[in-house]
C-alpha positions in Angstrom: 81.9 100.9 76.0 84.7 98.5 76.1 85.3 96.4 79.2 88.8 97.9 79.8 87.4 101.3 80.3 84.8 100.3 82.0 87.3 98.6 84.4 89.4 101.5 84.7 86.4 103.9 85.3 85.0 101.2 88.0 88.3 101.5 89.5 88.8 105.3 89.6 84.8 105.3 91.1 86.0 103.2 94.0 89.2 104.5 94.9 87.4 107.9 94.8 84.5 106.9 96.7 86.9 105.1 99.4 88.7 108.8 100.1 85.4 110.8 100.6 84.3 108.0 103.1 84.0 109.4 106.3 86.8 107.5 107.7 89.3 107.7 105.0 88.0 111.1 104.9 89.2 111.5 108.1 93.0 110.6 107.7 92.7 112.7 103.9 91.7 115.7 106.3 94.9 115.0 108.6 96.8 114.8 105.4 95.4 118.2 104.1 96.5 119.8 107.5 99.7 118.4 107.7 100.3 119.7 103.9 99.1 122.8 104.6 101.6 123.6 106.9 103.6 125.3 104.3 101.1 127.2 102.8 103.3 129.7 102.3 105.2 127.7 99.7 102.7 126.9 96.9 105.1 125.1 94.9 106.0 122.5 97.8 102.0 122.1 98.8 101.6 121.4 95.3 104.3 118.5 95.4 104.0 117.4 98.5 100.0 116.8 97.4 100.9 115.0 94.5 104.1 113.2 96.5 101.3 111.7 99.0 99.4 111.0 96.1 101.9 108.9 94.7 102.4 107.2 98.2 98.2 106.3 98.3 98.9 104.9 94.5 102.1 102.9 95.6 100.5 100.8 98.1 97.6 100.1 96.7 99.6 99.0 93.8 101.7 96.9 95.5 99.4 95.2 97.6 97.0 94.7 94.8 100.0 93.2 93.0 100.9 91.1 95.8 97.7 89.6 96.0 96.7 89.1 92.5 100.4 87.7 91.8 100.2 85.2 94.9 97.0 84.2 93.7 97.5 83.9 89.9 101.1 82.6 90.0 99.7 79.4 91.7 98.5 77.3 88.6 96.0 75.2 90.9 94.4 78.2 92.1 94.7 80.4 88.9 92.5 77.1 87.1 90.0 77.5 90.1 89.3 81.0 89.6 88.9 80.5 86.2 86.6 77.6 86.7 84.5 79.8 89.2 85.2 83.1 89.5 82.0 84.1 87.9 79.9 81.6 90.7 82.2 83.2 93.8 81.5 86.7 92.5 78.2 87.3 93.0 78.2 86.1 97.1 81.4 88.4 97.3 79.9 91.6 95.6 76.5 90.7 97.8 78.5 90.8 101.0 80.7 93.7 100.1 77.6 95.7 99.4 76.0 94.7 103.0 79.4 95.5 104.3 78.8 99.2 102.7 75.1 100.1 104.2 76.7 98.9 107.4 74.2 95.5 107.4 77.5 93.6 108.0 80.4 95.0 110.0 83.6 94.4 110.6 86.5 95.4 113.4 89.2 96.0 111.4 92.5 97.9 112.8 94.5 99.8 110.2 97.9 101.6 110.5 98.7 104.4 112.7 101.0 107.0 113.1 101.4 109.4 116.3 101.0 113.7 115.2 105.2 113.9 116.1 105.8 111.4 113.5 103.3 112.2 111.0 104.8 116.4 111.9 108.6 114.8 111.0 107.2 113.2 107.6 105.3 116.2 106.8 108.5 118.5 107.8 111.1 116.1 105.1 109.3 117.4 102.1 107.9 115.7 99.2 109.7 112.3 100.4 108.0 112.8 103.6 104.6 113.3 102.1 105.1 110.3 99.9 105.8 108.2 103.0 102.5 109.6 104.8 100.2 108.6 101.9 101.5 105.2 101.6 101.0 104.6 105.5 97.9 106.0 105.5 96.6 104.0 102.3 97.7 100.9 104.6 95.0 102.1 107.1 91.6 100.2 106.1 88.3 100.9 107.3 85.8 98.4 107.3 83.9 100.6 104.5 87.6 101.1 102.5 88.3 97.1 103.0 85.3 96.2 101.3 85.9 98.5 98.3 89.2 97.1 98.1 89.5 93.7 99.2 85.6 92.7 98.1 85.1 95.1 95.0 88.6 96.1 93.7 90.2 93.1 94.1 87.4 90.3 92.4 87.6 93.0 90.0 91.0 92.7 88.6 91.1 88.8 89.0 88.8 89.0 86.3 90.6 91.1 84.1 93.3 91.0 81.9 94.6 94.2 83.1 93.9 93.5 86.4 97.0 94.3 87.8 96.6 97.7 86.7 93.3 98.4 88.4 94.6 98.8 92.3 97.1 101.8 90.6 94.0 103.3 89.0 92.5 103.0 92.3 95.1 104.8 94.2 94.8 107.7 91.9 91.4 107.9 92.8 91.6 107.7 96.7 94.9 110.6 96.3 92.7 113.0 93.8 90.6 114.2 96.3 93.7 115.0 98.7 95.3 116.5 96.2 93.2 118.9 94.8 92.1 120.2 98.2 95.8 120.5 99.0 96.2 123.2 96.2 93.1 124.9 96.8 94.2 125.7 100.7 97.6 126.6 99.0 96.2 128.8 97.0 93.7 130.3 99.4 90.3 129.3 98.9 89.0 129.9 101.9 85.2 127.6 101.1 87.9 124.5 100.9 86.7 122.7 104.0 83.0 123.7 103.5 83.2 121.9 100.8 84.7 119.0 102.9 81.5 118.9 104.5 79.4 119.0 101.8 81.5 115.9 100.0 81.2 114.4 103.2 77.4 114.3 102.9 77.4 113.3 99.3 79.4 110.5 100.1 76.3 109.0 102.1 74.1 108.7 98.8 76.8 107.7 96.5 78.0 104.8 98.8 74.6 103.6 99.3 73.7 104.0 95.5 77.1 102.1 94.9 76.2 99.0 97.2 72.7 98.5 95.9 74.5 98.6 92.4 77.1 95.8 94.3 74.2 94.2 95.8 71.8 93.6 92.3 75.0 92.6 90.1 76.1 89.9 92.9 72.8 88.8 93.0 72.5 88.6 88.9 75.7 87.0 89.3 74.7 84.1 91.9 71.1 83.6 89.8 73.0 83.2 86.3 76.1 80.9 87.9 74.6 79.4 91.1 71.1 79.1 90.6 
């Protein structure tokens, strides 16, 4: 498979296996609620699921961009990476899959919002919605922080569509939201069972994702290191 695809479907993987994490999960579930509120409007549940979508997207976009621009635009440091990236990737993938079977941890403190504000953002429509997905994208978990920052990020660095891989990402973190958004709209009433049921899933495919993290970084630091 070519490597861009493989990029782009490593990307999607991550930013869908940061929403069904169970704290991510947690503000996704909020987000449902709040969008729910107008289930009596299928139309406006159906773009104010896709606005917040598009919020998620937008900030990891433009933090991704941020960063990878800082970095690259520095030609000291964009020679480094290029000298090394391949040596520094392998501890960074080891540590960001320790950081996922909770071996590691980290205190991190992510954005908040109190329920009156996120009921005003909710209650402005689409723009609200928008607004509510981007502030809760800015929220990291520990878990979400090492997909991003240790996974996503090392990730695009590497590639020469790099820049395009923390967009993909957000797509992936939004879908979930999104497509649980119009099922409640239209009625389904197994929606949140199935909540739960992702919710346990999630357990396997984090772990099966940070062994994968773990014997890369490690193939990585034998091939470049050792």
């Amino acid at each position: 498979m070519d490597t861009l695809w493989m990029a782009i479907i490593s990307a999607l993987w991550l930013g869908i296996l940061t929403s069904i994490n169970p704290c991510p999960l947690a503000t996704n579930i909020a987000a449902i609620s709040f969008l729910s509120k107008r289930i009596e409007h299928v139309k406006v549940v159906f773009w104010s699921g896709l606005a917040y979508t598009a919020g998620r997207m937008a900030a990891y976009a433009a933090i991704g961009f941020i960063i990878i621009f800082s970095i690259l635009s520095v030609p000291a440091t964009a020679n480094f990476l290029q000298k090394y990236m391949n040596k520094a990737l392998g501890p960074v993938l080891i540590i960001a899959g320790l950081l996922l079977l909770n071996v590691l941890k980290i205190n991190i403190s992510g954005v908040s919002l109190s329920k009156e504000r996120q009921d005003t953002l909710v209650r402005s429509g689409a723009k609200g919605a928008f607004a509510l997905g981007f502030i809760f994208a800015l929220s990291f978990c520990p878990s979400s922080a090492a997909l991003f920052f240790g996974s996503l990020i090392p990730l695009s660095l590497s590639h020469k569509f790099g820049a395009g891989l923390p967009f993909i990402y957000g797509i992936g973190t939004g879908l979930p939201v999104f497509i649980f958004s119009v099922l409640i709209a239209l009625g389904v009433e197994s929606t949140m069972r199935w909540v739960g049921k992702i919710t346990r899933i999630e357990i396997y495919a984090r772990k099966i994702t940070a062994v994968v993290f773990i014997l890369v970084g490690l193939y990585y630091s034998f091939n470049y290191l050792i």
